[in-house]
C-alpha positions as CSV (number, residue, x, y, z in Angstrom):
1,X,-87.6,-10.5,32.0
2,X,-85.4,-12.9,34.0
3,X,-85.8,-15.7,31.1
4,X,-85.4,-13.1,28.3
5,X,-81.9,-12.1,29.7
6,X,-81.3,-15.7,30.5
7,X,-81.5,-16.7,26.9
8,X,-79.4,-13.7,25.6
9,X,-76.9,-15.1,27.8
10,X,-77.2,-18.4,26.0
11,X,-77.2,-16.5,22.8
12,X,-73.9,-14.8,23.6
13,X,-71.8,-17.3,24.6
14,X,-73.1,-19.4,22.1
15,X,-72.2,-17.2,19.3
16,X,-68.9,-16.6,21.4
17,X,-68.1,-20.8,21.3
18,X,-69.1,-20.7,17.6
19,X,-66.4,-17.5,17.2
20,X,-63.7,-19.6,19.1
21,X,-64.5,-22.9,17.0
22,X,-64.2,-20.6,13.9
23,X,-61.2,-18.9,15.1
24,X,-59.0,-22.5,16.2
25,X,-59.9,-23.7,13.5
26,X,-58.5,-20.7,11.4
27,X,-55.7,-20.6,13.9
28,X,-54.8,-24.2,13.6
29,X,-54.3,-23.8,9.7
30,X,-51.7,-20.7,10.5
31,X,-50.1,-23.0,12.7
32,X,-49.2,-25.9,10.6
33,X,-45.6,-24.9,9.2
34,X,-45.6,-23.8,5.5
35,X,-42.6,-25.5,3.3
36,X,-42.2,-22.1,2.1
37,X,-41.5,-21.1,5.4
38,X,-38.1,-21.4,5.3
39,X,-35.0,-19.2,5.7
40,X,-34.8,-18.3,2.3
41,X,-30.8,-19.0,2.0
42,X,-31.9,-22.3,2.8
43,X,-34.2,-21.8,0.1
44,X,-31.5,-20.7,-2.4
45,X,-28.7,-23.2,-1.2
46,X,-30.6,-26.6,-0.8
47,X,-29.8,-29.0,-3.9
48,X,-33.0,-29.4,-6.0
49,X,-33.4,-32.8,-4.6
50,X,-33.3,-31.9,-0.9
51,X,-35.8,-29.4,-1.6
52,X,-38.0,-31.9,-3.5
53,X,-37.8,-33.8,-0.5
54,X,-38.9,-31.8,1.3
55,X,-41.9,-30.4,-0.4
56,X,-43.2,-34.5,-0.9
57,X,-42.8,-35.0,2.7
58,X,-44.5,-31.7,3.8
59,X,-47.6,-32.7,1.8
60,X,-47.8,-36.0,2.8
61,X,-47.3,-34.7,6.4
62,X,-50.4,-32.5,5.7
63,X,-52.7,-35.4,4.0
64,X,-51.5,-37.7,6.9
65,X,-49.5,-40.3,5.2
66,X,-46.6,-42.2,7.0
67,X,-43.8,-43.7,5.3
68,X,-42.5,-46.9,6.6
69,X,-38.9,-47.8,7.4
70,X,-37.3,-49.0,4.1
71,X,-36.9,-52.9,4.4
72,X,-33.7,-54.0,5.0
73,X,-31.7,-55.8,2.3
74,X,-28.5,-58.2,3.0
75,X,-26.1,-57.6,0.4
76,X,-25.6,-60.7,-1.4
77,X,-22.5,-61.9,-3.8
78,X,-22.4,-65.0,-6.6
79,X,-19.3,-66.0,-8.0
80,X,-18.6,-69.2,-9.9
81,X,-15.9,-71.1,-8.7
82,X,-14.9,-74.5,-10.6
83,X,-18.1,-76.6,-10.4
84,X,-20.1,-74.7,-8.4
85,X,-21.9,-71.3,-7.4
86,X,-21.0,-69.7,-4.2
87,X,-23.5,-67.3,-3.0
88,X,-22.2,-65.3,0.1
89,X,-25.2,-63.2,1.8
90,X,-23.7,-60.8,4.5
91,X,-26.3,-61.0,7.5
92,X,-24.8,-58.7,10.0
93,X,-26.2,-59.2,13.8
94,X,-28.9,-61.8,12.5
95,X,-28.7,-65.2,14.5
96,X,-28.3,-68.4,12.7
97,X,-31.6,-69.5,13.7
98,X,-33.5,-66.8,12.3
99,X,-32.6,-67.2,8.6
100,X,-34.3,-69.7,6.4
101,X,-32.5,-70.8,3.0
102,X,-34.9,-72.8,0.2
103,X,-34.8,-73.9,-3.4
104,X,-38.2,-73.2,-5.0
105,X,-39.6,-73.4,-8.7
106,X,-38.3,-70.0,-8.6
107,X,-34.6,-70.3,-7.5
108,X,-32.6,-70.2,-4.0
109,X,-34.9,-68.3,-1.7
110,X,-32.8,-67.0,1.5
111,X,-35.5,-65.1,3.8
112,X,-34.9,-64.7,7.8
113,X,-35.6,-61.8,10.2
114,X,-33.3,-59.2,11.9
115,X,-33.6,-57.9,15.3
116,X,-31.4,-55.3,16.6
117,X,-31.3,-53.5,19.9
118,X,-28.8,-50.8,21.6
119,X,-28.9,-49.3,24.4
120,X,-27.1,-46.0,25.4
121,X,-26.8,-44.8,29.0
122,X,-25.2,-41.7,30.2
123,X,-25.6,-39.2,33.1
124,X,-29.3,-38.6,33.7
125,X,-30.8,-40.4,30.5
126,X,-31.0,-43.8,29.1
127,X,-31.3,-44.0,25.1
128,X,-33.0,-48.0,23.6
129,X,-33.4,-48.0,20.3
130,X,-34.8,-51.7,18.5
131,X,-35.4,-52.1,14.6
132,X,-37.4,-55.1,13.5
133,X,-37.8,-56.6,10.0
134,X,-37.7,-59.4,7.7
135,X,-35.8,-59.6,4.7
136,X,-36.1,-61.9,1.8
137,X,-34.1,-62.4,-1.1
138,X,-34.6,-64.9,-4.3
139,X,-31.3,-65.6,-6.6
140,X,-32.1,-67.5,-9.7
141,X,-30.6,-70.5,-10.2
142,X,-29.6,-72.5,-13.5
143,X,-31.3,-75.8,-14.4
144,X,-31.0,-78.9,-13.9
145,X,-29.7,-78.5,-10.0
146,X,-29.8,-81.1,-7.6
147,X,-31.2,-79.7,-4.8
148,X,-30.0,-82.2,-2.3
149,X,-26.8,-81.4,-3.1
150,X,-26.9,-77.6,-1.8
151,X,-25.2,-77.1,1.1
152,X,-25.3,-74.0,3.5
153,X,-22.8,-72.6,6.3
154,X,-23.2,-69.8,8.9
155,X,-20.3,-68.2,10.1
156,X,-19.5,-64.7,11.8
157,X,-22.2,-63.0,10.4
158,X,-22.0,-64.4,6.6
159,X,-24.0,-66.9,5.0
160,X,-22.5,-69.0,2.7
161,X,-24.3,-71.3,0.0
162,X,-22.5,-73.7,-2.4
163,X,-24.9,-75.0,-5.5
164,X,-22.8,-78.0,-7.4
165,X,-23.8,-77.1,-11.3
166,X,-25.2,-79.5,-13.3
167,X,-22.4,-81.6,-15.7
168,X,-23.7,-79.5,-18.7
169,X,-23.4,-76.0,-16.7
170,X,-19.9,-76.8,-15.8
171,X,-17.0,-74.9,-16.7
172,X,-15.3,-76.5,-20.1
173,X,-11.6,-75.0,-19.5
174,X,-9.1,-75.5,-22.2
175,X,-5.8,-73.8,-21.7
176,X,-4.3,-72.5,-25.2
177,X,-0.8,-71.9,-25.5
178,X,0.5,-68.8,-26.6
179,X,3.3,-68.7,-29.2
180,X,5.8,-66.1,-29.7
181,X,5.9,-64.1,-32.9
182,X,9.5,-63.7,-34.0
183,X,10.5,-60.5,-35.2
C-alpha cells in the first residue's frame, strides 16, 4: 500500500511538471509583446513607414534575426581641375595609418578601418561606447592612367588624391569671344 501511494505521488507531480511545462510554455507566448499592442493613437499617428518598421523588426525579433550595424561609408568628392582628378574622401577620426589607397584593374580603391571610442563619466556612472568597421570604396578611373603618377595626401581628417589624366583625357579649352549685337 506504501508503494501504491508512493507512485501516485509520482504520478501527481508528474502530471503537475507536465501542467507547468504546458502552462510556461503558453505563458511565454502571452509574454512576448504583440506589435499590435500598442497605444492605438500611436497606432493612428505613426507615418506608414514607422509603422512598417516596426512590424519588420517585431518579426524578425520573433524569428531571431539580428541586423548588423550599417557599414560606414566616407563621403567621397571628384572634381576635375585642369589636368587632373581630385578625389577628396572625408575620413573623420580615422588615423593616417589605417587607410590604404590602390589603383586596381578596377579603378582607385581607397579601403581603411575606423575605430572610435568615447567615454562619458558623470556622478555615479561611467558611459564607453566603441564602434568598429572597415570601409571600402572603388572610384572608377579613365584610361590610360599612369599609376605612378598618383599621388595621395592626409591632412585633418581628409584624404586627398590627385590622378594626372592621360594627354588624350585632358581638358581642350578654347576661349570664344563674344561679340556684341548692335541694335
Amino acid at each position: 500500500m506504501a508503494q501504491n501511494q508512493k507512485e501516485s505521488a509520482g504520478r501527481s507531480e508528474e502530471r503537475a511538471l507536465q501542467r507547468e511545462q504546458r502552462q510556461g510554455t503558453l505563458a511565454r507566448r502571452l509574454e512576448w509583446p504583440s506589435f499590435f499592442n500598442i497605444n492605438p493613437i500611436e497606432f493612428l499617428t505613426m507615418s506608414p513607414f514607422a509603422l512598417m518598421r516596426r512590424f519588420t523588426d517585431e518579426f524578425d525579433r520573433l524569428a531571431g534575426v539580428t541586423r548588423e550595424v550599417a557599414a560606414w561609408v566616407p563621403p567621397i568628392d571628384i572634381r576635375q581641375e585642369e589636368n587632373q582628378l581630385a578625389i577628396s574622401a572625408d575620413l573623420p577620426g580615422v588615423k593616417p595609418e589605417d587607410v590604404r589607397v590602390e589603383v586596381t584593374d578596377e579603378g582607385l580603391l581607397i579601403e581603411g578601418e575606423r575605430r572610435r571610442e568615447h567615454e562619458e563619466r558623470g556622478e555615479g556612472y561611467q558611459r564607453t561606447e566603441r564602434s568598429y568597421g572597415k570601409f571600402q570604396r572603388l572610384i572608377g578611373l579613365p584610361e590610360g592612367i599612369n599609376p605612378d603618377s598618383i599621388k595621395a595626401d592626409f591632412k585633418n581628417g581628409v584624404l586627398e588624391v590627385r590622378v594626372p589624366l592621360p594627354p588624350e583625357q585632358q581638358q581642350q579649352r578654347k576661349r570664344i569671344p563674344i561679340q556684341v549685337a548692335s541694335q
